[in-house]
Z-matrix of the N, CA and C atoms (Angstrom, degrees):
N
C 1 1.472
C 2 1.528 1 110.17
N 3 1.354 2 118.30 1 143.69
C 4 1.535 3 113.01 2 160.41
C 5 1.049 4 101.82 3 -120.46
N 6 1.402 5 125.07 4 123.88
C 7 1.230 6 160.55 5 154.60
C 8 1.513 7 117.87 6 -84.09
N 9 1.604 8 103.37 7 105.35
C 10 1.352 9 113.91 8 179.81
C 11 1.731 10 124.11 9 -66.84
N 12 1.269 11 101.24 10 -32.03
C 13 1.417 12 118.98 11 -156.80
C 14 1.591 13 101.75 12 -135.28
N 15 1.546 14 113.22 13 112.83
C 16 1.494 15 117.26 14 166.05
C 17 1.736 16 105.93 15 -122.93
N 18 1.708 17 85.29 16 139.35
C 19 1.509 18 116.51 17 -172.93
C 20 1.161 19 96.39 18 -118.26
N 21 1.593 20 104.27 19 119.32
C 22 1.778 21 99.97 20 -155.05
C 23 2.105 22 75.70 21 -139.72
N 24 1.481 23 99.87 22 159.11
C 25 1.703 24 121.01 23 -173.78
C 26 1.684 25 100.29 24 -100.23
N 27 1.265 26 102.65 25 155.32
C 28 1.762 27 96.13 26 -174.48
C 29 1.757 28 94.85 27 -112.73
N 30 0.853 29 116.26 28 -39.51
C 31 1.958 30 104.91 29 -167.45
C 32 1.847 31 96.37 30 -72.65
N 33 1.315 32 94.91 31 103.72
C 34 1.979 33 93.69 32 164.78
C 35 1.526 34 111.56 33 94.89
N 36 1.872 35 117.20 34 -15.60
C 37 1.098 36 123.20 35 145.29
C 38 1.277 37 142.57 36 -77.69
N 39 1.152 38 114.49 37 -62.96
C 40 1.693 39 132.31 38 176.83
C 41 1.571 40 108.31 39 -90.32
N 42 1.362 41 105.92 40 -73.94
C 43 1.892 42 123.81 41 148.69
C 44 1.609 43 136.28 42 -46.24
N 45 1.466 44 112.90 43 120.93
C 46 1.445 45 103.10 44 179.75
C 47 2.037 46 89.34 45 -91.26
N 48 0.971 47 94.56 46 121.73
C 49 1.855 48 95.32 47 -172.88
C 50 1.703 49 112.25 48 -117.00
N 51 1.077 50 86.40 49 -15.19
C 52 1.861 51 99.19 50 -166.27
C 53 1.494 52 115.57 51 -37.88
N 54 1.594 53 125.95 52 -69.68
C 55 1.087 54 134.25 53 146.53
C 56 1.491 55 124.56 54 -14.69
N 57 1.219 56 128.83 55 -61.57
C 58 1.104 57 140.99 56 141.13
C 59 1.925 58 138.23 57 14.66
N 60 1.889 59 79.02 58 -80.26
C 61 0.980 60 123.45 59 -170.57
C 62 1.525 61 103.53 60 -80.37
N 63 1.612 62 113.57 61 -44.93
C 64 1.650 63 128.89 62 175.31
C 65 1.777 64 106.26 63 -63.77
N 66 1.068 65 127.68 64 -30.71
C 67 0.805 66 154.02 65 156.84
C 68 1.973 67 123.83 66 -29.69
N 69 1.353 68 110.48 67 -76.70
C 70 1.032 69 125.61 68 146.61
C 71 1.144 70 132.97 69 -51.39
N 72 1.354 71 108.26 70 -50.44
C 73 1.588 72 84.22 71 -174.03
C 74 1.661 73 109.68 72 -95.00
N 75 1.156 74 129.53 73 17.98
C 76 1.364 75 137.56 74 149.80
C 77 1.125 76 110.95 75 -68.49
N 78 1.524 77 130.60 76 -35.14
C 79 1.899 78 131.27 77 154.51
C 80 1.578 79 92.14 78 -52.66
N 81 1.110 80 121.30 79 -96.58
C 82 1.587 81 131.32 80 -143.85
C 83 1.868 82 85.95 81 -33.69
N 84 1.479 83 115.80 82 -64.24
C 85 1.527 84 114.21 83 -169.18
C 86 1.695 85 113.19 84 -61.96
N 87 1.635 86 126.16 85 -8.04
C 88 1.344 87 118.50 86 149.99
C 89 1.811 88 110.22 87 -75.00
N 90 1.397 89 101.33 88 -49.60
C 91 1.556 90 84.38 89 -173.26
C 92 1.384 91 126.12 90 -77.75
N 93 1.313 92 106.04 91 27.67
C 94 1.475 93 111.71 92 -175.42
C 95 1.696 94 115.60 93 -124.67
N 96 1.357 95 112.70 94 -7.25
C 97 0.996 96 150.44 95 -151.44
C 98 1.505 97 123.20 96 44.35
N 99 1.519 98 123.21 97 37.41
C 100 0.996 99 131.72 98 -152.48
C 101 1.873 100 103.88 99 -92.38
N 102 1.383 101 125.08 100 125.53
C 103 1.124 102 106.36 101 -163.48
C 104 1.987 103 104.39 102 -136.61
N 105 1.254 104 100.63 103 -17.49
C 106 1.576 105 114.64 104 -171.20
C 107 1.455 106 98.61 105 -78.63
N 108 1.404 107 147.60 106 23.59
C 109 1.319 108 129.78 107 -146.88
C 110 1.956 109 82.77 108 -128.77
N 111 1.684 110 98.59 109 154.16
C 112 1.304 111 131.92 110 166.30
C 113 1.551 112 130.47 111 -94.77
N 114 1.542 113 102.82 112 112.75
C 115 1.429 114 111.14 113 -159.64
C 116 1.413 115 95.01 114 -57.92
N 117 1.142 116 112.65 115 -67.67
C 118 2.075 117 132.09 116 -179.73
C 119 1.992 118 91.63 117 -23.03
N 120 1.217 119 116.05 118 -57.23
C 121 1.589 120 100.59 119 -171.99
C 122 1.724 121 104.78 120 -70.10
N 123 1.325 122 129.83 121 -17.48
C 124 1.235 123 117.92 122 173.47
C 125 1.218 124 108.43 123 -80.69
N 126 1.396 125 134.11 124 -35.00
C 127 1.629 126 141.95 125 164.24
C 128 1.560 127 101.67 126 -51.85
N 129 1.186 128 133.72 127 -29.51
C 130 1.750 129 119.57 128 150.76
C 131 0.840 130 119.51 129 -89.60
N 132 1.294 131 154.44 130 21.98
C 133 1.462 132 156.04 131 172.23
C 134 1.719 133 105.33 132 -91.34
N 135 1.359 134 105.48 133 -30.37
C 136 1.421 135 101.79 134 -140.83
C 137 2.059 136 90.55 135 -69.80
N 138 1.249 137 100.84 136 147.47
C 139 1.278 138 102.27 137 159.19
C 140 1.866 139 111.81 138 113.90
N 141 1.877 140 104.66 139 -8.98
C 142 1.034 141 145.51 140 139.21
C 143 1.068 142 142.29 141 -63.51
N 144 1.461 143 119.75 142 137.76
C 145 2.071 144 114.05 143 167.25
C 146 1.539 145 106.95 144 -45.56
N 147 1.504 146 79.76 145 134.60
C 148 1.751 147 110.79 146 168.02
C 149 1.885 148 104.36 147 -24.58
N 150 1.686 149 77.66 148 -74.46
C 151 1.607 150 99.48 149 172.99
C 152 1.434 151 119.73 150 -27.25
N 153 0.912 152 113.56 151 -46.33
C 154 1.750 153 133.43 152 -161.94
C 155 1.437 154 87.89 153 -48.46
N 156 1.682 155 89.47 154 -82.52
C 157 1.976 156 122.68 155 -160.07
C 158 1.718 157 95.02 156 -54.51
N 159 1.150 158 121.76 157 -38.15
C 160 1.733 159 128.67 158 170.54
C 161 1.439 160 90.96 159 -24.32
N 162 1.443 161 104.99 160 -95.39
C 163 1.556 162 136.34 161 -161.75
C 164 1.751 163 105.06 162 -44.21
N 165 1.090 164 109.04 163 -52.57
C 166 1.505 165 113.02 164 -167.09
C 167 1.384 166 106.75 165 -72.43
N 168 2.002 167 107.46 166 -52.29
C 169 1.604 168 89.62 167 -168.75
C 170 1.261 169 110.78 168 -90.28
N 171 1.549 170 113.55 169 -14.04
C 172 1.633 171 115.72 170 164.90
C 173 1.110 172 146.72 171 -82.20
N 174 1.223 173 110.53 172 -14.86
C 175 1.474 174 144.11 173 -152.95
C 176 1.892 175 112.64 174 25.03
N 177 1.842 176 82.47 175 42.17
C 178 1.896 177 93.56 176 -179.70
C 179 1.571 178 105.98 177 -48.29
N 180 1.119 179 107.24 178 160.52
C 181 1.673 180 123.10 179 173.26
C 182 1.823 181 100.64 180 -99.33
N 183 1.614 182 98.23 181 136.46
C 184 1.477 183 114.74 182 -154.24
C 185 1.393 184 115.77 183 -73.15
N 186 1.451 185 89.74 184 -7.95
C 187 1.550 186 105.31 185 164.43
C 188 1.582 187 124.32 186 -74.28
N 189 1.451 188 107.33 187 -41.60
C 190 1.115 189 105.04 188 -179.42
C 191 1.708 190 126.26 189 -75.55
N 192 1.736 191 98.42 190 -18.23
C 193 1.998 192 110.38 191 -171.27
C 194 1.189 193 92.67 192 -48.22
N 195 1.299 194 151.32 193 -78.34
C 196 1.334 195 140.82 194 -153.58
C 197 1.810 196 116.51 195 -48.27
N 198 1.444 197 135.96 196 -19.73
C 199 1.050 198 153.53 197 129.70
C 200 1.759 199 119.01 198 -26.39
N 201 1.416 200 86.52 199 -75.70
C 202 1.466 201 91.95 200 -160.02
C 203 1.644 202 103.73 201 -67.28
N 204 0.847 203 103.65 202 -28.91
C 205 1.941 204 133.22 203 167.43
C 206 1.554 205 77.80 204 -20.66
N 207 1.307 206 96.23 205 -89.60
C 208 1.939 207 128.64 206 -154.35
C 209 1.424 208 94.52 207 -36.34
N 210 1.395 209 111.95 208 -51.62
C 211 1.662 210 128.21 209 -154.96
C 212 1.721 211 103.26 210 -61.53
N 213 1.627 212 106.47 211 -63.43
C 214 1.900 213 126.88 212 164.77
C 215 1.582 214 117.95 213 -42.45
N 216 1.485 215 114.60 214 -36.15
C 217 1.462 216 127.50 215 169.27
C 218 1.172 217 116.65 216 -63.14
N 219 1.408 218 122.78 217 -69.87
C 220 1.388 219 129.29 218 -172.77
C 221 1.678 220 127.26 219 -69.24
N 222 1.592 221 108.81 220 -23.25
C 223 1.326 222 111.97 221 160.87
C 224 1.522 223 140.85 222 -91.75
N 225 1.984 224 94.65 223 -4.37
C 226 1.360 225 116.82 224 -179.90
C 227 1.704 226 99.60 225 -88.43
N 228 1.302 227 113.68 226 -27.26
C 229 1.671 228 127.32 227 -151.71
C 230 1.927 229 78.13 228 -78.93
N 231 1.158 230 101.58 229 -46.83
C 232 2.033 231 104.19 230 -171.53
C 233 1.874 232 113.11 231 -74.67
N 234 1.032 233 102.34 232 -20.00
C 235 1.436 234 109.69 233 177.01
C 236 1.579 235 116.56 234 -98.55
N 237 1.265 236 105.78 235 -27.03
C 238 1.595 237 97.56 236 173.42
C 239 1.532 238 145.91 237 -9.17
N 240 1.636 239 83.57 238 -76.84
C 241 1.423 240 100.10 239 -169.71
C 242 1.439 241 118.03 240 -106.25
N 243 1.634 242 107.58 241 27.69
C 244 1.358 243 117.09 242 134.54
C 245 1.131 244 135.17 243 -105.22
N 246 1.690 245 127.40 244 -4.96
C 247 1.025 246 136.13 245 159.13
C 248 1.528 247 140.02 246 -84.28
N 249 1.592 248 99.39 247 -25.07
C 250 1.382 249 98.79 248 -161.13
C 251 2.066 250 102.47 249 -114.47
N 252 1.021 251 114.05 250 152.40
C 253 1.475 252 109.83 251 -167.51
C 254 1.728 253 90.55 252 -159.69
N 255 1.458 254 127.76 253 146.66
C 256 1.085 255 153.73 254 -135.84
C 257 1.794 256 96.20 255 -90.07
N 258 1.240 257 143.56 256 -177.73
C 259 0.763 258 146.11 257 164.19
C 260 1.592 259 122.65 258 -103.46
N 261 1.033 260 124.23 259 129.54
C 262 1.615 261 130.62 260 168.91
C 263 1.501 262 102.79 261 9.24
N 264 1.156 263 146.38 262 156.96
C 265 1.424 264 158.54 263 96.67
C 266 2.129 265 84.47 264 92.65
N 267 0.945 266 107.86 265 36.56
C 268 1.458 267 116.24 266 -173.42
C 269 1.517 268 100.14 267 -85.18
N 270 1.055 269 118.26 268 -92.77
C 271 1.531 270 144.71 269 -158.76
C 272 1.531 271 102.02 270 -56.42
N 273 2.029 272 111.46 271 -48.07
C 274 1.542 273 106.20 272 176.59
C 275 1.904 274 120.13 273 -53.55
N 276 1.612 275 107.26 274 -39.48
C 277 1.107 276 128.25 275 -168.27
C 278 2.241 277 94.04 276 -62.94
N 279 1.110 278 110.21 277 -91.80
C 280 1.099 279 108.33 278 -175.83
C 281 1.626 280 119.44 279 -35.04
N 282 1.569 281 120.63 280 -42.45
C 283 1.662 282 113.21 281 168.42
C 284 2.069 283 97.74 282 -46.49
N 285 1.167 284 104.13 283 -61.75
C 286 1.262 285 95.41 284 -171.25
C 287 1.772 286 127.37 285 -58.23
N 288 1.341 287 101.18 286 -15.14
C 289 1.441 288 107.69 287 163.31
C 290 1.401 289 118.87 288 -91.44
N 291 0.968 290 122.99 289 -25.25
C 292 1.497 291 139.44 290 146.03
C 293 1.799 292 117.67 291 -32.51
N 294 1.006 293 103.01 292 -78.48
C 295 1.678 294 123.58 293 147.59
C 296 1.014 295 118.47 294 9.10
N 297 1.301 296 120.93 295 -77.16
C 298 1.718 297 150.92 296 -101.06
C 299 1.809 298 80.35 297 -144.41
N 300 1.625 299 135.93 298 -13.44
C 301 1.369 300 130.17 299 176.53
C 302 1.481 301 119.51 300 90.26
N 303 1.610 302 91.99 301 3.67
C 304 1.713 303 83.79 302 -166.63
C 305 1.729 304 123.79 303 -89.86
N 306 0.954 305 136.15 304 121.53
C 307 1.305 306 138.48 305 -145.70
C 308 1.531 307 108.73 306 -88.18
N 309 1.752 308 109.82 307 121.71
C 310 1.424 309 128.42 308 -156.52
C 311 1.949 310 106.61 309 -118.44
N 312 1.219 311 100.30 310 135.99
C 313 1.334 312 111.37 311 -168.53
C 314 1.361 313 116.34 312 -140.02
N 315 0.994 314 138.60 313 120.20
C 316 1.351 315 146.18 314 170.52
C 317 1.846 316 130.38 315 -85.31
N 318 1.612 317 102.05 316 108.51
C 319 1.536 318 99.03 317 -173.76
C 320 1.679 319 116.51 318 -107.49
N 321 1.277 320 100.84 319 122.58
C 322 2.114 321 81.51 320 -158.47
C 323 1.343 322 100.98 321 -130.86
N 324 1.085 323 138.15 322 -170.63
C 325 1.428 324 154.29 323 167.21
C 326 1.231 325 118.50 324 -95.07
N 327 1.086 326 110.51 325 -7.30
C 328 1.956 327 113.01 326 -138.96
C 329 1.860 328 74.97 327 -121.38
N 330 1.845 329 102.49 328 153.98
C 331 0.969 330 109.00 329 -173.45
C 332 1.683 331 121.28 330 -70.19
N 333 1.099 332 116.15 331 170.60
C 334 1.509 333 94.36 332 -171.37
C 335 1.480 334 135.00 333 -105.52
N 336 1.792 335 98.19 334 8.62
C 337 1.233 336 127.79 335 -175.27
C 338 2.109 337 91.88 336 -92.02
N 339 1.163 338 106.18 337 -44.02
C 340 1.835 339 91.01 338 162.52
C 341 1.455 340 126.82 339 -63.83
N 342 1.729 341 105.20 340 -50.66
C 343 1.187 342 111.84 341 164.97
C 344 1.683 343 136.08 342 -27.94
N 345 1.677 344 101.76 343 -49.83
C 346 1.650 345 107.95 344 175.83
C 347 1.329 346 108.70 345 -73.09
N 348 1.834 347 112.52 346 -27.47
C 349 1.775 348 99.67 347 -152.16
C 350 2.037 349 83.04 348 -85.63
N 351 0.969 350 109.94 349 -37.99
C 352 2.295 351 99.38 350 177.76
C 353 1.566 352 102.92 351 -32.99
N 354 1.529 353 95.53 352 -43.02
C 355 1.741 354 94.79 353 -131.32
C 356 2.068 355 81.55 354 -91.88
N 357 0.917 356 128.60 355 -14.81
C 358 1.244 357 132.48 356 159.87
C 359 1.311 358 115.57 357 -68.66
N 360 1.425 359 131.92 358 -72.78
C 361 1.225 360 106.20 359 148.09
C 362 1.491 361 151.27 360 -30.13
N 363 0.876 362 115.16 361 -21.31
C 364 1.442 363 118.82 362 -167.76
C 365 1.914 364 98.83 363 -102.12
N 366 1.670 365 98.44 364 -12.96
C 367 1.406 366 99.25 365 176.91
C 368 1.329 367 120.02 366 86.60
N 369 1.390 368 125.23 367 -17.82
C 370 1.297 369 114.95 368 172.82
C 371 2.062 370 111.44 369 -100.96
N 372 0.831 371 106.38 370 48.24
C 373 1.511 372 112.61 371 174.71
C 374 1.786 373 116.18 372 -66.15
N 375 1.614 374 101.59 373 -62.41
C 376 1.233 375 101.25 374 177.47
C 377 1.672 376 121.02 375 -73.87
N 378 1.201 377 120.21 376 8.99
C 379 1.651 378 124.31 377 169.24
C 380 1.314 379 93.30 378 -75.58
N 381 1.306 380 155.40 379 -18.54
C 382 1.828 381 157.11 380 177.52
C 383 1.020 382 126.07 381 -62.53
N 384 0.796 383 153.85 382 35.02
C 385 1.438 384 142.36 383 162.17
C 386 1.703 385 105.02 384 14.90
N 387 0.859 386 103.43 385 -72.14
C 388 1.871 387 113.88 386 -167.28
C 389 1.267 388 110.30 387 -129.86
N 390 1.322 389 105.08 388 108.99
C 391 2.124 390 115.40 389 162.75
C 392 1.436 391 96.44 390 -103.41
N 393 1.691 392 86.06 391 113.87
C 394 1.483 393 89.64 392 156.63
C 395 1.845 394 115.01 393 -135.40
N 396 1.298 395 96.68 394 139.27
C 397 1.788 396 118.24 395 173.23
C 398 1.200 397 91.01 396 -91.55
N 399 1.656 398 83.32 397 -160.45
C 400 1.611 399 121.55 398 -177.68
C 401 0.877 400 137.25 399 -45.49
N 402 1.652 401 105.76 400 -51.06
C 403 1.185 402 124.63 401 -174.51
C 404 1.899 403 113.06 402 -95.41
N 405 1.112 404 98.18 403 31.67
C 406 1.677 405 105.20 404 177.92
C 407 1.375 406 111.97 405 -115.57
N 408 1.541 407 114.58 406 -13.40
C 409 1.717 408 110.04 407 168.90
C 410 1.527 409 107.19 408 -128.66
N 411 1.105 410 117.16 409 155.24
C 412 1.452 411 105.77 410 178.65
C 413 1.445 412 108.60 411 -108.19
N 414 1.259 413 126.20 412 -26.89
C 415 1.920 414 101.37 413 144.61
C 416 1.445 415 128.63 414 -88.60
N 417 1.212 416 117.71 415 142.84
C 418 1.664 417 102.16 416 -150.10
C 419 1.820 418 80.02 417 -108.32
N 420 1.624 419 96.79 418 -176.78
C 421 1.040 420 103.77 419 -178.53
C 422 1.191 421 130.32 420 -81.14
N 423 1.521 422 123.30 421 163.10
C 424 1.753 423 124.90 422 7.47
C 425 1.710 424 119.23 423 -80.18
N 426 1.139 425 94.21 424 33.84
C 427 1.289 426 95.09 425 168.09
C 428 1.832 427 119.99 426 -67.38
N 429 0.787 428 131.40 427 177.24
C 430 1.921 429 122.94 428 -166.52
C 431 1.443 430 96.08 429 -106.10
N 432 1.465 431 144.93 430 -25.24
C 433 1.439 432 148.64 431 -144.83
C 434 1.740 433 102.72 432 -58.29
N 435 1.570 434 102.18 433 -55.23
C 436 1.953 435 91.46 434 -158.27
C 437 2.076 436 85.83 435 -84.67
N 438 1.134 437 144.28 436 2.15
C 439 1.123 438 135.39 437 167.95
C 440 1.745 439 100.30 438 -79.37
N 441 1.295 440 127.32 439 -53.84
C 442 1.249 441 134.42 440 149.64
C 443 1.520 442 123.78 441 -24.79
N 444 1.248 443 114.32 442 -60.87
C 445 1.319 444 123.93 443 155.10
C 446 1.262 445 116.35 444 -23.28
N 447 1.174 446 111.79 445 -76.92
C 448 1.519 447 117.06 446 -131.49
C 449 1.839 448 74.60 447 -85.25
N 450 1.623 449 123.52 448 -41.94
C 451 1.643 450 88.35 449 -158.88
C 452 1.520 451 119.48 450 -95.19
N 453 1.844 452 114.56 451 21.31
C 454 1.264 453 129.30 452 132.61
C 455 0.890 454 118.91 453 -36.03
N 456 1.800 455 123.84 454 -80.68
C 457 1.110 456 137.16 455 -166.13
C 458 1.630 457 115.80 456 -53.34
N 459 1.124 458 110.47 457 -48.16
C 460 1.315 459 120.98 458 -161.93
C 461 2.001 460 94.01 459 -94.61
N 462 0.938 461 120.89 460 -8.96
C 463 1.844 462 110.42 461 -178.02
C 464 1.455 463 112.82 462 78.32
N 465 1.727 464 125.35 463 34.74
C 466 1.769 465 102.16 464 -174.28
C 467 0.924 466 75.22 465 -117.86
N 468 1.935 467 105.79 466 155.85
C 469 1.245 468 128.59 467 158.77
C 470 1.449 469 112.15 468 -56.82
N 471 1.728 470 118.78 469 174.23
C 472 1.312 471 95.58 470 166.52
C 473 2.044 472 122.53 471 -77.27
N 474 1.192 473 94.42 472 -7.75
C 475 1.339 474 109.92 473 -164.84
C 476 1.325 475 113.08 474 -50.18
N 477 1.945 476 93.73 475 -35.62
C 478 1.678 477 105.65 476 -176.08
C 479 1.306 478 121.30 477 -86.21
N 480 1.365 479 116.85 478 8.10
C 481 1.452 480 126.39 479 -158.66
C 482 1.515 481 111.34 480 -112.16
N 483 1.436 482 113.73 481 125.95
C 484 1.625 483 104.48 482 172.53
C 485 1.192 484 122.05 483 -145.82
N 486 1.924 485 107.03 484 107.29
C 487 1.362 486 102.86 485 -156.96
C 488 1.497 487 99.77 486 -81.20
N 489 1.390 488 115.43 487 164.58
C 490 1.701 489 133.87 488 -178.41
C 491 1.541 490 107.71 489 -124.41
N 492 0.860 491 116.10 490 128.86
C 493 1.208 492 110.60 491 169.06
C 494 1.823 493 106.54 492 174.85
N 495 1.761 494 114.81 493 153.62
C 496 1.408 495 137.78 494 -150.21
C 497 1.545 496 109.17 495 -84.40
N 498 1.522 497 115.79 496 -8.02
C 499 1.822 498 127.15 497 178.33
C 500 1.007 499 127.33 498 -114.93
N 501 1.469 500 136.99 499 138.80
C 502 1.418 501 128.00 500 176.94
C 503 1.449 502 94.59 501 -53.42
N 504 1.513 503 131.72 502 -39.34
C 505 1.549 504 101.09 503 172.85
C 506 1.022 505 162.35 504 -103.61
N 507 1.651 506 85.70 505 35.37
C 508 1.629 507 106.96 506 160.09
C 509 1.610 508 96.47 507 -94.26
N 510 1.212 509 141.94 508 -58.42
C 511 1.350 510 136.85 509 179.18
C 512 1.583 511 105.22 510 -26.16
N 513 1.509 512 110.85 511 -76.14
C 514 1.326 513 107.28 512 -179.10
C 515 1.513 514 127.74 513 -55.21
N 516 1.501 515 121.29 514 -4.59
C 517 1.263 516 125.65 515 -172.27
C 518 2.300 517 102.11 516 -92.01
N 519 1.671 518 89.46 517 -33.94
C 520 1.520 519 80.69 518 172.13
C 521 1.575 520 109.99 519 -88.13
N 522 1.241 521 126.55 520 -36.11
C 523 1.938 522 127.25 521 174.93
C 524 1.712 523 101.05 522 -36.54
N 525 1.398 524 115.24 523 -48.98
C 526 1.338 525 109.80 524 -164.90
C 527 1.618 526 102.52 525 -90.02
N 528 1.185 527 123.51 526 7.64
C 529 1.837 528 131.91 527 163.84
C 530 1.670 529 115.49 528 -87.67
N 531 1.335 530 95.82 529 -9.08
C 532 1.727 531 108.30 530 -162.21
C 533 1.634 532 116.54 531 79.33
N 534 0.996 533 103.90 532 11.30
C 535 1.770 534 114.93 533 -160.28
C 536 1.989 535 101.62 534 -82.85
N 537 1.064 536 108.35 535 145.08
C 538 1.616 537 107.47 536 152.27
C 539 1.581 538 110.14 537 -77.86
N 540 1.537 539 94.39 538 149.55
C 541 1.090 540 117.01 539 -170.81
C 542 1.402 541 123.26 540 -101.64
N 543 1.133 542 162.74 541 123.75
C 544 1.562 543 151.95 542 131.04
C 545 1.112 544 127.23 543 -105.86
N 546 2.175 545 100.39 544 133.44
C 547 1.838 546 102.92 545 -168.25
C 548 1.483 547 84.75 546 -101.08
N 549 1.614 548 92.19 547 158.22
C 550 1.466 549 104.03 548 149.67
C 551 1.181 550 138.14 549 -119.13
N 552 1.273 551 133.58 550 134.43
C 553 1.545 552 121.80 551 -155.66
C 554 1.432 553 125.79 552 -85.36
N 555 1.607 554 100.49 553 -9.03
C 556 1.998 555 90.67 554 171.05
C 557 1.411 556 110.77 555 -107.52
N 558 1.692 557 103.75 556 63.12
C 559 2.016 558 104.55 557 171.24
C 560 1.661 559 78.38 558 -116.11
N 561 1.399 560 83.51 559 -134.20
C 562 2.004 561 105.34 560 -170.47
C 563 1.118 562 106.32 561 -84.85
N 564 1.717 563 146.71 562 -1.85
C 565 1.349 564 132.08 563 -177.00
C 566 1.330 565 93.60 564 -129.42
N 567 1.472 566 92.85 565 163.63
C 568 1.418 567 112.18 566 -166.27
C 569 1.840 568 85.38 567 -100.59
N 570 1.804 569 86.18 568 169.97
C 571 1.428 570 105.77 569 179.32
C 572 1.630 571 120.72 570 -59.33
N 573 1.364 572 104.30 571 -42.08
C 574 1.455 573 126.83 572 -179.72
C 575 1.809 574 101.81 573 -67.13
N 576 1.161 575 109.76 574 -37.18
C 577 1.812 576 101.12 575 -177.24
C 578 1.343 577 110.29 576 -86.87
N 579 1.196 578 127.18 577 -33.30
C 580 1.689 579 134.23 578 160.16
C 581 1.589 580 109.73 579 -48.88
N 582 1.531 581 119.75 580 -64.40
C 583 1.218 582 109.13 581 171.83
C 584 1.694 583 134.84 582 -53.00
N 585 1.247 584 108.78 583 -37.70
C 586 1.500 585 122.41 584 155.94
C 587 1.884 586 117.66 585 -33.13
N 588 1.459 587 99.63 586 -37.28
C 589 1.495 588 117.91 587 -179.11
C 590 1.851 589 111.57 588 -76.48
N 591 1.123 590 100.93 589 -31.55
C 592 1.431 591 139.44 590 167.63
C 593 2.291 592 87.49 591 58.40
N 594 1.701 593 85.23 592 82.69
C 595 1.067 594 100.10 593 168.61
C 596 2.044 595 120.15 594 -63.65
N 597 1.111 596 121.09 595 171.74
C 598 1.259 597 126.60 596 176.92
C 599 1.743 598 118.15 597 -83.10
N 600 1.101 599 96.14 598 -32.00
C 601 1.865 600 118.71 599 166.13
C 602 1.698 601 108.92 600 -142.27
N 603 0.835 602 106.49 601 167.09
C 604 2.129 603 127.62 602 174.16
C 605 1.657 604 97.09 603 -157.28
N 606 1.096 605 87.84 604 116.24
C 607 1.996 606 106.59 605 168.50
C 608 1.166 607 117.95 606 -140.41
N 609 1.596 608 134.75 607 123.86
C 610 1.272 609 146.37 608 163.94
C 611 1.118 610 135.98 609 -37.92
N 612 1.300 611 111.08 610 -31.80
C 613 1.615 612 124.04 611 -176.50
C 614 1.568 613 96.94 612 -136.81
N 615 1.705 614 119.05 613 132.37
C 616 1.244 615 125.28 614 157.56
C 617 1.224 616 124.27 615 -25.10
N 618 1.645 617 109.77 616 -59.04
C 619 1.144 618 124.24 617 -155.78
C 620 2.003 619 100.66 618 -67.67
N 621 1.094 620 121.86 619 -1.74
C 622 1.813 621 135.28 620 -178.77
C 623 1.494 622 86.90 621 -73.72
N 624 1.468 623 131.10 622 -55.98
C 625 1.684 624 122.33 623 -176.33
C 626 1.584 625 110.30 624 -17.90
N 627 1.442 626 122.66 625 -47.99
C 628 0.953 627 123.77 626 -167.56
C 629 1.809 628 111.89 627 -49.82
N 630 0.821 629 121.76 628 -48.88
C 631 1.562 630 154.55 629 -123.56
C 632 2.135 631 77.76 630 -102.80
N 633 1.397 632 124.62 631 -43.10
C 634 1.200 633 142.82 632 158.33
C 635 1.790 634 135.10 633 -42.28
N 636 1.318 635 79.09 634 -85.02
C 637 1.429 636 96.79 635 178.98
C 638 1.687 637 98.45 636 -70.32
């Protein structure tokens, strides 16, 4: 296949964030006094609205998410970019897809004021065409909207499009775009729960895209 356009996930795809992410919301669950909660269900959350993992691993009151929001934002926004660093064969792979003309886009969960300052650091920001967070679709994923998005905006069929990403719900967020799919197996899901999703490809190492696209 040649695939013009990849719509690729940043927590567990591009980004090792996990830590991070465990991180925070162990603040929000000190400043909330929240103490009965299971890390392992936030280790499935990830890759989801804030909101989501709120409710499920907190069982926050819906009044308060917009709060704890503020609280998860502002201490994740300060911890960032000492925690989080790109994955193996990451950064070479995309310059080289970069290269080659092919147009790269980012669809994430994660807000998008962290999103730019990683991907600024890490130096590959302007290889993007399109960063998009949270606040760029208003049903989040796996819903199909910011995959929708972006190949509005940009004019690709779905034919040309191939999102990547480490969750059945990023898989299911491109299946329901018409899009091909590829998981990868060293984010938050295992090989066996990706296949269940019955992705279009599964590859171990980023740097396999090549071998793809």
């Amino acid at each position: 296949m040649n695939y013009k356009n990849l719509i690729l996930d940043f927590d567990g795809t591009l980004a090792d964030t996990k830590e991070s992410i465990l991180q925070s919301m162990k603040f929000v669950a000190d400043n909330f006094h929240i103490d009965n909660y299971d890390e392992k269900t936030i280790e499935k959350l990830i890759g989801l609205p804030l909101k989501t993992t709120f409710e499920e691993a907190f069982s926050i009151d819906e009044k308060l998410i917009p709060e704890a929001t503020l609280v998860y934002r502002e201490y994740y926004n300060k911890i960032v970019i000492d925690t989080i660093s790109l994955f193996d064969g990451v950064k070479n792979t995309l310059l080289d897809f970069h290269n080659q003309g092919i147009n790269m886009t980012v669809a994430s969960s994660k807000g998008k004021e962290a999103l730019i300052k990683i991907l600024k650091k890490q130096n590959v920001y302007d290889i993007f065409t399109f960063v998009g967070g949270e606040e760029d679709a208003k049903n989040k994923k796996p819903s199909p909207d910011i995959v929708n998005l972006i190949m509005d905006r940009y004019r690709y069929h779905p034919s040309e499009c191939l999102v990547v990403g480490d969750t059945i719900f990023d898989i299911e967020m491109g299946q329901r775009a018409n899009v091909d799919t590829c998981g990868v197996t060293y984010g938050n899901n295992t090989r066996e729960k990706l296949e269940k999703q019955k992705p279009n490809y599964i590859i171990d190492h980023f740097r396999s895209l090549t071998q793809i696209v």
